[in-house]
Phi, psi and omega in degrees: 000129172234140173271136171230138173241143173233153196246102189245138197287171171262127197148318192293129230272342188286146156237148186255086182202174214297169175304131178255139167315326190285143169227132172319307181294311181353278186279025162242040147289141183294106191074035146082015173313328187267043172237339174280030179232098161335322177279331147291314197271359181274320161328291205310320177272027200266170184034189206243158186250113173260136189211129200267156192267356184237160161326120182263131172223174182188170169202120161290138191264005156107339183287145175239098195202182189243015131289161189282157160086010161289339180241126198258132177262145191237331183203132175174151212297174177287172202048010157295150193211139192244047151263344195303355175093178167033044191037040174253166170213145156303099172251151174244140230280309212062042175234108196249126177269153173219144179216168188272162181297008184248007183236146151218157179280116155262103174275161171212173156316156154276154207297128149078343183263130187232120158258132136312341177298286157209165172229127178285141204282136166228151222210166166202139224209138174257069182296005159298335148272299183296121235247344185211193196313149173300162145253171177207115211228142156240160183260130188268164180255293205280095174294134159084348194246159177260113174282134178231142174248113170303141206255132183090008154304121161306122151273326258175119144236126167259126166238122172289170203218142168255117156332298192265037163261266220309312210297160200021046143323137205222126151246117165272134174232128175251203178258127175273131178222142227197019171340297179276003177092356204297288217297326216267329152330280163315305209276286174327322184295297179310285190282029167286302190277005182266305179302353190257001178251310172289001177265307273205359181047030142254208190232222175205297188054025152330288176296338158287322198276342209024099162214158161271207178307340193262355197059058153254134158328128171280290198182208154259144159275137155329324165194140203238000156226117175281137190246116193227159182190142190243117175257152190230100162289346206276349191259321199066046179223137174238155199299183158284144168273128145342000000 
């Protein structure tokens, strides 16, 4: 578990809360299936979701360089800056996080969410030190047209991340080996019968419950519902949780 305290200025268009399970493509899959693949919809709810409370909008003129002024911006919070080149803008957050020195804040896209429009940029910041708004910058796609990022878009996911868990992480790569067949066996067994269940339009939810085909124990998830909650003293009110 990490405490993050973030200091948000006043005025600032950005809002901060957990990640939501829900996707647009989701619920237009048939009876809503692609909520039933465990290994997605836990993806969906990792880290927290950043999103301005007004519309962003702009139009790129298609050049991709490392000169200024291709992107106009037209409406996006203040001290946002299109000069930076490489169809990108700067938006700025007003948001400053503080973390103990053993965290840092990792934005990425957000998780599962796809624009033709733009992609957010990604970046990772040691916010045990660093003194002023995250940043945050996207990129645009869509040449000559006027883009509106609608307000309460995911733009952002931010995940802490600890650095010094990850450093000198080590992956050993072997000789796969399988004499007797047990694994190679198993693995046929399992998707023989996941197909004869999934041909038949249910499900197995195996890999959620981790069991194999017999419901015999596998193994555990590390977590198998994630709880992330954002409290807004400035409001003295708390988001919902996951």
């Amino acid at each position: 578990m990490y405490n993050i305290l973030i200091e948000k200025t006043p005025g600032s268009l950005f809002d901060i809360s957990p990640m939501s399970i829900k996707r647009d493509w989701m619920d237009q899959t048939y009876e809503n299936h692609a909520y039933r693949c465990f290994p997605v919809t836990q993806a969906n709810v990792i880290g927290y979701n950043l999103s301005c409370k007004e519309d962003i909008e702009f139009i790129w003129d298609g050049i991709n360089d490392q000169t200024p002024d291709h992107i106009e911006i037209i409406k996006a919070p203040k001290g946002s800056y299109g000069g930076r080149g490489q169809s990108s803008i700067s938006l700025n957050t007003d948001l400053i996080f503080k973390t103990d020195k053993h965290v840092s804040i990792f934005t990425i896209n957000p998780v599962n969410y796809f624009s033709n429009d733009f992609e957010t940029m990604s970046n990772l910041i040691s916010t045990s030190f660093y003194d002023n708004p995250l940043p945050l910058a996207i990129k645009a796609k869509s040449p000559n047209k006027h883009v509106v990022i609608k307000a309460g878009t995911p733009i952002a996911t931010i995940i802490p991340i600890s650095l010094s868990e990850l450093n000198n992480t080590s992956i050993e790569i072997v000789d796969y080996k399988d004499e007797d067949r047990k694994r190679i066996d198993a693995n046929i067994s399992y998707g023989d019968a996941a197909q004869v269940i999934n041909s038949s339009g249910k499900w197995t939810d195996w890999y959620r419950d981790a069991v194999n085909e017999k419901g015999e124990t596998l193994g555990e998830h590390e977590v198998r519902v994630l709880k992330l909650s954002v409290v807004d003293n400035t409001k003295n009110k708390e988001s919902g949780i996951i």
